[in-house]
Z-matrix of the N, CA and C atoms (Angstrom, degrees):
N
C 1 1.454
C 2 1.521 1 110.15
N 3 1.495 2 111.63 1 118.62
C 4 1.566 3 94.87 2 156.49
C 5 1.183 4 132.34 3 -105.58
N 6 1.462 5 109.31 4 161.55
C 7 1.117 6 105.30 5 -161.50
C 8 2.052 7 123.18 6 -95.87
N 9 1.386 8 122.75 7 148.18
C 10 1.136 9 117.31 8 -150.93
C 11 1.661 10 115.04 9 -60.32
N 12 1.033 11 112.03 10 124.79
C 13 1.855 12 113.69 11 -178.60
C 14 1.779 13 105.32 12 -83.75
N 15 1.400 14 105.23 13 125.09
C 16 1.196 15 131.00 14 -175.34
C 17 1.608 16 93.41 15 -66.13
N 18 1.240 17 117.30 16 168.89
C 19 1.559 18 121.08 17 -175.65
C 20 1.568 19 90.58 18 -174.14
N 21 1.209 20 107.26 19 140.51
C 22 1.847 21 110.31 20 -171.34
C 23 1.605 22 87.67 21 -124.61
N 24 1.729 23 103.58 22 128.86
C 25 1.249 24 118.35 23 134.96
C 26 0.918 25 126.21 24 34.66
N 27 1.475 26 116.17 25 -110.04
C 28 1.533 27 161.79 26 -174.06
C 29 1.577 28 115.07 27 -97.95
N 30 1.529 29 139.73 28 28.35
C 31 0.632 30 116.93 29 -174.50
C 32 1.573 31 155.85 30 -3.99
N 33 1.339 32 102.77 31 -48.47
C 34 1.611 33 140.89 32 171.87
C 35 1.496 34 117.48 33 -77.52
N 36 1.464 35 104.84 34 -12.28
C 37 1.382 36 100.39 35 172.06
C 38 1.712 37 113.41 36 -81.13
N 39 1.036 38 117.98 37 148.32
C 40 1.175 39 134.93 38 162.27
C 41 1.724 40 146.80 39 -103.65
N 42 1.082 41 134.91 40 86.96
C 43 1.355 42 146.51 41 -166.74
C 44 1.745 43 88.23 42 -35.49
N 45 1.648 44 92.99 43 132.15
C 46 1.370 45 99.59 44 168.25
C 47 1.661 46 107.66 45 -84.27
N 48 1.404 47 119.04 46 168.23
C 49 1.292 48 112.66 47 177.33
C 50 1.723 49 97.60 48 -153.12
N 51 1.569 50 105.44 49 132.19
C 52 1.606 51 116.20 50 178.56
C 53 1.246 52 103.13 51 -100.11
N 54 1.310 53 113.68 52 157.63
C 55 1.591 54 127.54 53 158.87
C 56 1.402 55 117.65 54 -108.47
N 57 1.642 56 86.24 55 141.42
C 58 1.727 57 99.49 56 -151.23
C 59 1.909 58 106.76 57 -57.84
N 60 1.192 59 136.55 58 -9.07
C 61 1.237 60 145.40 59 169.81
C 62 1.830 61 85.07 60 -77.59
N 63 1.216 62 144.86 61 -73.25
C 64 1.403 63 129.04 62 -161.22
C 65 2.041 64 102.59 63 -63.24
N 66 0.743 65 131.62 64 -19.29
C 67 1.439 66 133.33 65 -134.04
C 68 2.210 67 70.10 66 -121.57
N 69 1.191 68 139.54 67 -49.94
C 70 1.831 69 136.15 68 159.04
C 71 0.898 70 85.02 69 -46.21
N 72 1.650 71 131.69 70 -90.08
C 73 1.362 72 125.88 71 -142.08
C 74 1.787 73 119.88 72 -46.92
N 75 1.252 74 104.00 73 -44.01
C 76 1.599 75 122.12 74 -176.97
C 77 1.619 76 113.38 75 -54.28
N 78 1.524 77 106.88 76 -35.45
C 79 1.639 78 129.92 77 -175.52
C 80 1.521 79 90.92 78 -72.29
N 81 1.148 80 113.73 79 -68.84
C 82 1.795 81 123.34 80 -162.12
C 83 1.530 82 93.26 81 -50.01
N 84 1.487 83 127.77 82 -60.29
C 85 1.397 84 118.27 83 -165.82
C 86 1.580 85 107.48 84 -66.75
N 87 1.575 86 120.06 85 -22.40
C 88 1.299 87 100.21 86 -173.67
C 89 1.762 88 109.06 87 -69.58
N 90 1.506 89 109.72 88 -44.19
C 91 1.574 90 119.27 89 -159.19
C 92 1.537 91 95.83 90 -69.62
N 93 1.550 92 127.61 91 -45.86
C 94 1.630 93 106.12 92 166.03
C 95 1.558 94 128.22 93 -34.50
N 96 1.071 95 109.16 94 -25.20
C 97 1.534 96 117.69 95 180.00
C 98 1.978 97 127.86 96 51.63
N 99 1.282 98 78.36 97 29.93
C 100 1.684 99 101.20 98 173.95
C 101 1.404 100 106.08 99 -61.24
N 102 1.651 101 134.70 100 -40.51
C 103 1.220 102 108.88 101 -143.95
C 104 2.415 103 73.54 102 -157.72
N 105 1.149 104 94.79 103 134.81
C 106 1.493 105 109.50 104 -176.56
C 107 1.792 106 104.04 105 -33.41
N 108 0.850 107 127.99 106 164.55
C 109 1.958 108 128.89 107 152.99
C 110 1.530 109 110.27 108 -56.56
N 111 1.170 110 108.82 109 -62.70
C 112 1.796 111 125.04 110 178.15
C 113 1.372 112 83.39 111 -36.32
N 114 1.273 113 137.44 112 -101.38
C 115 1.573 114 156.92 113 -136.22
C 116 1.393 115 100.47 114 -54.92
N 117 1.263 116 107.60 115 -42.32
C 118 1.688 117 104.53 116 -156.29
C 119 1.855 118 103.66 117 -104.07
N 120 1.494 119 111.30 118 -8.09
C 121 1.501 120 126.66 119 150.32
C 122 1.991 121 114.41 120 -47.71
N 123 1.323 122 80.67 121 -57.36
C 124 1.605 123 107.42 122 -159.10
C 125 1.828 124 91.46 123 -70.47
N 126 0.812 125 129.68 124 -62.88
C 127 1.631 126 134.12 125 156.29
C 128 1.424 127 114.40 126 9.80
N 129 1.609 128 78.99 127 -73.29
C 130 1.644 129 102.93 128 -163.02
C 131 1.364 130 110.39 129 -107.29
N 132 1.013 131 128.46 130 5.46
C 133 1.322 132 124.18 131 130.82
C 134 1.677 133 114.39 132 95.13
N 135 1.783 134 76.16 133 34.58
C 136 1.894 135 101.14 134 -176.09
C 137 1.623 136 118.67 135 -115.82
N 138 0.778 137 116.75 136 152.74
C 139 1.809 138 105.47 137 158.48
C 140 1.884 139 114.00 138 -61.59
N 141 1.358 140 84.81 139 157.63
C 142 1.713 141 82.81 140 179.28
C 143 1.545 142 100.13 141 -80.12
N 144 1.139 143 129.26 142 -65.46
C 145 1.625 144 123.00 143 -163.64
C 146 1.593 145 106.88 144 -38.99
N 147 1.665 146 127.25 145 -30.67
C 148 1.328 147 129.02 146 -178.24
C 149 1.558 148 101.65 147 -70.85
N 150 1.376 149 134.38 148 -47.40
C 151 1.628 150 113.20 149 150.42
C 152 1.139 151 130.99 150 -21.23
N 153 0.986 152 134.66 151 -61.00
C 154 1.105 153 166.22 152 -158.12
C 155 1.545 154 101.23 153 -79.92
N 156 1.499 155 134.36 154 -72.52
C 157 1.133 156 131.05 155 175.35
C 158 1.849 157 116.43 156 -70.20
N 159 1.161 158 107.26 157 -4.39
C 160 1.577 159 102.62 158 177.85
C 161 2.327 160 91.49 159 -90.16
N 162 1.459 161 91.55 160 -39.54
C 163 1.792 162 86.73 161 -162.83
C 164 1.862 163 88.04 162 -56.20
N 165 1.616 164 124.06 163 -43.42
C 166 1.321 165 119.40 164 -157.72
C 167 2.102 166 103.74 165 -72.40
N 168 1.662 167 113.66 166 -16.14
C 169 1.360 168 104.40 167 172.51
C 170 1.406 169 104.18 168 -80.18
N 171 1.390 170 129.71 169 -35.18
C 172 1.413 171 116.06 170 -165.97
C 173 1.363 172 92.38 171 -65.50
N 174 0.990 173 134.05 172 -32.05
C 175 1.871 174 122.39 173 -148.98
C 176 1.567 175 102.59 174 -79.19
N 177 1.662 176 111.12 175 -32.93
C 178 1.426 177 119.18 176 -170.75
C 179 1.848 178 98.12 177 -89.49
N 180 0.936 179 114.08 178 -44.90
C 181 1.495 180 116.82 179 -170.72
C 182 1.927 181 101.19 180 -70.10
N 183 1.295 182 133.59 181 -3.17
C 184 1.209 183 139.51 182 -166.26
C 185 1.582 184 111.81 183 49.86
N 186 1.344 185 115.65 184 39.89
C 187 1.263 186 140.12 185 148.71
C 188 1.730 187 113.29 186 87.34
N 189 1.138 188 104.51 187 36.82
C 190 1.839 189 128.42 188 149.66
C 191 1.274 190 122.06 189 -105.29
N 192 1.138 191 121.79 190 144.90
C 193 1.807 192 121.99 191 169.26
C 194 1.047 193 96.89 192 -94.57
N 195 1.741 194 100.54 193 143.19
C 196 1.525 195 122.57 194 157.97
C 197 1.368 196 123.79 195 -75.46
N 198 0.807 197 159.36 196 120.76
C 199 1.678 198 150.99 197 112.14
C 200 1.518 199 109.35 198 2.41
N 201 0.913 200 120.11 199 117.53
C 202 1.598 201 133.24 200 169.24
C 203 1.329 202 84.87 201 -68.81
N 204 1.818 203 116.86 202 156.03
C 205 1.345 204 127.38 203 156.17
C 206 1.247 205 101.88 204 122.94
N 207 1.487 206 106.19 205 -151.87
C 208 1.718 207 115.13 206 -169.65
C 209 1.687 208 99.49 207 -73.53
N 210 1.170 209 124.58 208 163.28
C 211 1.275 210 151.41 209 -176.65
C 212 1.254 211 98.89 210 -92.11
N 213 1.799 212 109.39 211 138.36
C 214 1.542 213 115.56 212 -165.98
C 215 1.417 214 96.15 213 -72.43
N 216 1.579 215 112.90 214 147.22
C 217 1.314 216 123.50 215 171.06
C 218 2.118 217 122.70 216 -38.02
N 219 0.866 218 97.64 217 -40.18
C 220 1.926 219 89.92 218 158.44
C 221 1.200 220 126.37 219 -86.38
N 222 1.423 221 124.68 220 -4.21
C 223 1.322 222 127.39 221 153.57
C 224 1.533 223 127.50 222 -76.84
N 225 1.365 224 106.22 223 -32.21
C 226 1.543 225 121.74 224 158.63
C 227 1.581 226 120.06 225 -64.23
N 228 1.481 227 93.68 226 -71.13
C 229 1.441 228 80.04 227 170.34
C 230 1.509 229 138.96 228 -56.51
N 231 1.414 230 107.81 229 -14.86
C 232 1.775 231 120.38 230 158.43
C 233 1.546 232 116.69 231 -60.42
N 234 0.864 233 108.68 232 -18.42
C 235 1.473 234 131.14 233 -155.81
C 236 1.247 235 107.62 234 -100.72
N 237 1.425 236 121.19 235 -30.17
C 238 1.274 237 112.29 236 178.16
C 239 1.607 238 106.93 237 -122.19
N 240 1.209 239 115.45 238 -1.81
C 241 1.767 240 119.09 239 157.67
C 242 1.145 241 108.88 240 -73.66
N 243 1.760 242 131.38 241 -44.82
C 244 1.044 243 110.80 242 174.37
C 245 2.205 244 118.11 243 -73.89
N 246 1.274 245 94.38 244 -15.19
C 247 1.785 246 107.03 245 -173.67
C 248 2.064 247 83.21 246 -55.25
N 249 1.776 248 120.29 247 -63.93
C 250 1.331 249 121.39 248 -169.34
C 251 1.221 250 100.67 249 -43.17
N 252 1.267 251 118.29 250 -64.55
C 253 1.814 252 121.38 251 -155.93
C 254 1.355 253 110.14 252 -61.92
N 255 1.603 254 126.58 253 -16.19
C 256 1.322 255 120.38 254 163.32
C 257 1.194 256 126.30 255 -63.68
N 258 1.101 257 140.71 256 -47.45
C 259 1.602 258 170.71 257 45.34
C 260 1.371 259 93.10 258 90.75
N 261 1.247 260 109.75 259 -70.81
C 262 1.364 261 134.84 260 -157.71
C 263 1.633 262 101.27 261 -69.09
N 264 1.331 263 103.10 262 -58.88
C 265 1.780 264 103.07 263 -163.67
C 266 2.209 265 83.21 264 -81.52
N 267 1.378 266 121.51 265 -40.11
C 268 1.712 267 81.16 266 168.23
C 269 1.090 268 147.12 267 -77.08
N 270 1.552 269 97.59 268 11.44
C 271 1.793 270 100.82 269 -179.73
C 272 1.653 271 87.30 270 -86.15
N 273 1.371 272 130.00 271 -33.45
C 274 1.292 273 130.14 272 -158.98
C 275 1.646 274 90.04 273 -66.55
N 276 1.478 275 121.40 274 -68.88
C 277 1.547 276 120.75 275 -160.27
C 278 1.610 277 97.54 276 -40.53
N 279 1.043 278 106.71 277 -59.80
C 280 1.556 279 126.62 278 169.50
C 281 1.838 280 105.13 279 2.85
N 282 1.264 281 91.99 280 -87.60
C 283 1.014 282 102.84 281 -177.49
C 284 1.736 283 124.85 282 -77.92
N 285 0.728 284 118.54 283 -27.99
C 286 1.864 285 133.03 284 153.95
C 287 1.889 286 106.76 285 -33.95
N 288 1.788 287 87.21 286 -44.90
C 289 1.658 288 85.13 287 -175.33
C 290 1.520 289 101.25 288 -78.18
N 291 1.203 290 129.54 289 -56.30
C 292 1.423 291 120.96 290 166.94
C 293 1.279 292 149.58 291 -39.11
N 294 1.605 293 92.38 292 -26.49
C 295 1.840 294 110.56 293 155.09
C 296 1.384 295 108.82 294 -66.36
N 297 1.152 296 126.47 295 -56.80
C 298 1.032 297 144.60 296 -141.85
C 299 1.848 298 100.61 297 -71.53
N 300 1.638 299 110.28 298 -38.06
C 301 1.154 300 120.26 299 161.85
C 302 1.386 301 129.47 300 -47.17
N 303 1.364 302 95.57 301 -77.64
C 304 1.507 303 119.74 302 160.80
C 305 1.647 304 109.93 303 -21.61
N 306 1.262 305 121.64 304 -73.22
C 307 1.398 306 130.45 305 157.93
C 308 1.558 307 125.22 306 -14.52
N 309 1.087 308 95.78 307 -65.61
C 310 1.668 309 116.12 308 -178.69
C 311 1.424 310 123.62 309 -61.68
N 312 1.366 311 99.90 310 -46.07
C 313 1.734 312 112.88 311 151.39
C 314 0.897 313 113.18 312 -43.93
N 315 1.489 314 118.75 313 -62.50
C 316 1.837 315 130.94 314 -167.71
C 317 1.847 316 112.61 315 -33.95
N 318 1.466 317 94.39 316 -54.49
C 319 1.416 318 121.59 317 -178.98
C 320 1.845 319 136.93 318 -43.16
N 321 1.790 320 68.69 319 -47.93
C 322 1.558 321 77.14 320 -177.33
C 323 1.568 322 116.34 321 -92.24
């Protein structure tokens, strides 16, 4: 079987990409409120809703941008020490509950 080949659109188009110092700066001028969103979008040579969603990442991110994509290597690897230690303490309950059975039988 093969598998389906993606094919874009627009080939020739190109994803714009900001830097996170232009993408602050853009936030700071919107919340001063000197000059409308529309106007000061159009300026800089963005959509307005992307104002808007960069001011709503700084606020959630405590005012860094993320990188879309894979998770920085100590976030991964956090990620999967804690993925083991889950594993780990439910194989334990696991069996706690099965003692615990065993036990109860014993008893009666």
């Amino acid at each position: 079987m093969e598998g389906k080949k993606k094919s874009k659109v627009n080939p020739e188009r190109k994803r714009q990409q900001f830097s996170a110092e232009f993408k602050r700066e853009a936030v700071r001028l919107l919340e001063l409120g000197q000059k409308p969103a529309t106007q000061l979008a159009l300026e800089l040579g963005v959509a307005r809703n992307r104002l808007y969603k960069w001011q709503a990442q700084l606020k959630t991110n405590g005012g860094v941008f993320r990188t879309p994509g894979r998770p920085k290597v100590s976030e991964e690897s956090e990620v999967s020490r804690l993925k083991r230690e889950l594993k780990r303490v439910t194989e334990e309950l696991e069996i706690l509950k099965k003692a615990e059975t065993y036990f109860a039988k014993r008893r009666r």
